[in-house]
C-alpha positions as CSV (number, residue, x, y, z in Angstrom):
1,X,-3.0,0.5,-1.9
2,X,-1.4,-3.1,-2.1
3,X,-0.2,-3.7,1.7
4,X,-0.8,-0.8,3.0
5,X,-2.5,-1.9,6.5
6,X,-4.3,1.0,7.2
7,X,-8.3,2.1,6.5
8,X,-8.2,4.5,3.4
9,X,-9.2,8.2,4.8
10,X,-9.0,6.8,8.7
11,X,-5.5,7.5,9.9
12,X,-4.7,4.9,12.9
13,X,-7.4,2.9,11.9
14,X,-6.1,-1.1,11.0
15,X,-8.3,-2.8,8.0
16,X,-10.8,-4.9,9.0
17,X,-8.8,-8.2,10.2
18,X,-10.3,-10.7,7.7
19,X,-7.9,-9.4,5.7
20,X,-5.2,-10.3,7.2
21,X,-3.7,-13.8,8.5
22,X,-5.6,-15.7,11.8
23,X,-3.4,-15.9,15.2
24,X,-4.2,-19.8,15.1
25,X,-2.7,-20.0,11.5
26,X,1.3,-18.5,12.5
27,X,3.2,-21.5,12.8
28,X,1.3,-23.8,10.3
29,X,4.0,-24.9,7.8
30,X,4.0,-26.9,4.8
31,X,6.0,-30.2,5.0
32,X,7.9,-28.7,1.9
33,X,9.3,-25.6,3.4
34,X,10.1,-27.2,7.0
35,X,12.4,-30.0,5.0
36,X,14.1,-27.5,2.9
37,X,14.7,-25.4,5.8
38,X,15.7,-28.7,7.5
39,X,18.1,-29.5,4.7
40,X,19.7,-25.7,4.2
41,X,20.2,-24.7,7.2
42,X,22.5,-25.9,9.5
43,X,20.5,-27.9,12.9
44,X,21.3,-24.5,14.9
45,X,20.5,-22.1,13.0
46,X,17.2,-24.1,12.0
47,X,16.3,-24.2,15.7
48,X,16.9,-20.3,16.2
49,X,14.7,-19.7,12.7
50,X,11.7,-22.0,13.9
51,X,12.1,-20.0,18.0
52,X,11.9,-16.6,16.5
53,X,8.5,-18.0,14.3
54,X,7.6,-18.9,18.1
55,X,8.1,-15.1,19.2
56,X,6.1,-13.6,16.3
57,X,3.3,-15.5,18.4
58,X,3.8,-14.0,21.8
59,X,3.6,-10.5,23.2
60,X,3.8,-7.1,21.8
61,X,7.6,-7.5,23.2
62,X,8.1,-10.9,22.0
63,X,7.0,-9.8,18.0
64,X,9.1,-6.7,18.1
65,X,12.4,-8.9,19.2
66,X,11.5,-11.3,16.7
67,X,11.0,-8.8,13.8
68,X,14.4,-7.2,14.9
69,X,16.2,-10.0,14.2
70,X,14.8,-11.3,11.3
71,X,16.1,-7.6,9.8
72,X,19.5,-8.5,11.5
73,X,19.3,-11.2,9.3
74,X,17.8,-9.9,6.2
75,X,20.0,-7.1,6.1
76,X,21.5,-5.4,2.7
77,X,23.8,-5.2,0.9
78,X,22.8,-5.3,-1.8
79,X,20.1,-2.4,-0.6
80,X,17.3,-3.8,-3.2
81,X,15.7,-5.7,-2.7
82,X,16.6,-6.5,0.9
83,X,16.0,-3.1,1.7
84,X,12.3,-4.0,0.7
85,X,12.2,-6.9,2.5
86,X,13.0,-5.5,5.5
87,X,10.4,-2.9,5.6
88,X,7.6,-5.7,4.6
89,X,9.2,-7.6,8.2
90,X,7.5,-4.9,10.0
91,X,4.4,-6.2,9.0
92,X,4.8,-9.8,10.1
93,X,3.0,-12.1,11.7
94,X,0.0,-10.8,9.5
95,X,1.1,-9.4,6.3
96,X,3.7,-12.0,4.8
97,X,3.6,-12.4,1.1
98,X,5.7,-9.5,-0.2
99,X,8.3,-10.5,1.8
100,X,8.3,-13.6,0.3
101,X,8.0,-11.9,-3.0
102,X,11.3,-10.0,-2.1
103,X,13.5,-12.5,-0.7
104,X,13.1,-14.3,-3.7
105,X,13.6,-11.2,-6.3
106,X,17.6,-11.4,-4.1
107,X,17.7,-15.4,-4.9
108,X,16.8,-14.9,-8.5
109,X,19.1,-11.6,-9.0
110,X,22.3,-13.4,-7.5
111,X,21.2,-17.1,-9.6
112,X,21.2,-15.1,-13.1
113,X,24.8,-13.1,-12.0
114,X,26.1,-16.4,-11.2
115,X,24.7,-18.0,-14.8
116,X,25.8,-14.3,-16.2
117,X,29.4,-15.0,-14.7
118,X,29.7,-18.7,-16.8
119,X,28.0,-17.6,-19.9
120,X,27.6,-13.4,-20.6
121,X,24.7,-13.3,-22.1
122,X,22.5,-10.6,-20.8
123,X,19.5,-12.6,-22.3
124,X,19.5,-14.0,-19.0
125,X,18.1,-11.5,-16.5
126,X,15.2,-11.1,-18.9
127,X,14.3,-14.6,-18.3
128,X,11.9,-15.8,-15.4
129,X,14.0,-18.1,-12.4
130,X,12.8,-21.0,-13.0
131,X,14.9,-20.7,-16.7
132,X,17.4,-18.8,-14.9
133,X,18.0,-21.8,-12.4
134,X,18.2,-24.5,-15.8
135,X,20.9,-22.1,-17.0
136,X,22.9,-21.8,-14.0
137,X,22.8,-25.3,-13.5
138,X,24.1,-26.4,-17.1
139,X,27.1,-23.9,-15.9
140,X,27.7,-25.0,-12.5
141,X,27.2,-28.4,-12.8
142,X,29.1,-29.5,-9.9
143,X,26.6,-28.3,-7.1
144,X,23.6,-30.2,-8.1
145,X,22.4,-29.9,-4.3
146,X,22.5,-26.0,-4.5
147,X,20.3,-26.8,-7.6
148,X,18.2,-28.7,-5.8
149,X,17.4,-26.7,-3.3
150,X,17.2,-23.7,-5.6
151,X,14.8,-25.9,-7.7
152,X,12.3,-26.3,-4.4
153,X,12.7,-23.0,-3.4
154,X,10.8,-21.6,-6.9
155,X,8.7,-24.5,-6.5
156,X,7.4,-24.3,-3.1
157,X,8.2,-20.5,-2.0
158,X,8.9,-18.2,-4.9
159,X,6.9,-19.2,-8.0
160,X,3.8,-19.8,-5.3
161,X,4.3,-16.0,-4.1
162,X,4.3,-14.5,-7.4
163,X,1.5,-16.7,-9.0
164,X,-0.5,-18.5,-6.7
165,X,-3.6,-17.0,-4.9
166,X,-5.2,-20.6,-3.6
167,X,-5.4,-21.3,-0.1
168,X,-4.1,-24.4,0.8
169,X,-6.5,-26.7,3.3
170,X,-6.9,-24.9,6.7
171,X,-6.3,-21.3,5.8
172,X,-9.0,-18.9,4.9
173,X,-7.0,-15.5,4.7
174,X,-3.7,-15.8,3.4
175,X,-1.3,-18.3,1.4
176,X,1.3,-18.2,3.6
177,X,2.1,-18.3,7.2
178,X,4.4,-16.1,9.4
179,X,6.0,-18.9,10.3
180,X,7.4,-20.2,6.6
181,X,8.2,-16.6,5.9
182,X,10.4,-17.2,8.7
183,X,12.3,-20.2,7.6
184,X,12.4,-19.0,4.2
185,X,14.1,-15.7,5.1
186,X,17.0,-18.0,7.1
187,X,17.0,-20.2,4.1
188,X,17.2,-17.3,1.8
189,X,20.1,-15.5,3.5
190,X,21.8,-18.7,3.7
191,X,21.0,-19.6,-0.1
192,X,22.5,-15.9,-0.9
193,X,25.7,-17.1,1.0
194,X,26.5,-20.0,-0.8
195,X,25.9,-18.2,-4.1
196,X,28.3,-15.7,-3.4
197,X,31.2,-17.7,-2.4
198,X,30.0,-19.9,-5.7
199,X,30.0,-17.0,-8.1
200,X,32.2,-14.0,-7.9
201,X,29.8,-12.0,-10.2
202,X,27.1,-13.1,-7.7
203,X,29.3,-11.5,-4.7
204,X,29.7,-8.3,-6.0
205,X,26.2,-8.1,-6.7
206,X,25.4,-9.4,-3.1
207,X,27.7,-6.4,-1.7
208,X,26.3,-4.0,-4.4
209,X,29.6,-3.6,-6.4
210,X,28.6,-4.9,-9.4
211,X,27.1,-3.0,-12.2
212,X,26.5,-6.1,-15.0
């Protein structure tokens, strides 16, 4: 069943909580995420990302505020996979890999419409991102710091969601933390933004009016 956080055959029943992320474990970060964060996002916006990773800690009020406006800010367009992401919010501070997993499907969608826009050659959204981010970068070479932060965000958030099942030092349950899915939705948002105004391909896909 995936995510699905319920007991197979014991409706209202959670699974077992080994399966899921420890309480002491929410606002552990890597170094790498809090610097791209750092870097990406402007200071306030940083310091509103890393207060509503605070929230996700706090009461049954305090996680239901914070989940509401991570979807405020992980909103569609485009409808997938935002859409998705959104729904795998509700599950936060526990259950936190899909939406990494679906934050970065919208980075990698709007990075090959962006390489698309430069070079049409639909070869390119059959490719995996880290190729799609060499390709956009040989035809945008003027924003090697949007490359650069693209390049650390497969690295340290997208590739490691899709392919990595090790548990870095001090977590036993889960690879990552509600806390980096936190800053990496801000940074994703903010990513998405910078695309779009880049890219006019990349826009309409954003708002869902492109059909490449």
């Amino acid at each position: 069943m995936g995510h699905y956080p319920f007991e197979e055959g014991r409706a209202g029943s959670l699974r077992d909580t080994h399966k899921t992320a420890e309480a002491a474990t929410y606002l552990l970060a890597d170094d790498e995420i809090v610097q791209l964060a750092k870097e990406v996002l402007p200071t306030q916006v940083y310091d509103e990302a890393e207060q509503t990773a605070i929230q996700l800690t706090g009461t049954k009020k305090a996680k239901d505020l914070a989940r509401t406006r991570l979807m405020e800010i992980v909103s569609p367009p485009p409808k997938r996979p935002i859409y998705y992401a959104q729904m795998e919010i509700e599950f936060l501070p526990r259950w936190t890999r899909n939406t990494l997993r679906y934050l970065g499907d919208y980075i990698d969608m709007l990075v090959k419409s962006a390489a698309y826009e430069k070079q049409p050659d639909r070869r390119i959204f059959r490719v995996s991102f880290g190729p799609a981010i060499k390709a956009f970068s040989n035809n945008w070479s003027a924003v090697s710091k949007l490359v650069d932060f693209l390049e650390r965000y497969n690295k340290f958030l997208y590739r490691p969601a899709k392919h990595d099942f090790t548990l870095p030092r001090g977590r036993k349950y889960h690879r990552f933390t509600s806390r980096e899915v936190v800053l990496s939705a801000y940074v994703t948002m903010q990513l998405g933004e910078e695309l779009a105004r880049l890219s006019k391909i990349a826009n309409s896909v954003k708002l869902d009016k492109e059909d490449i």
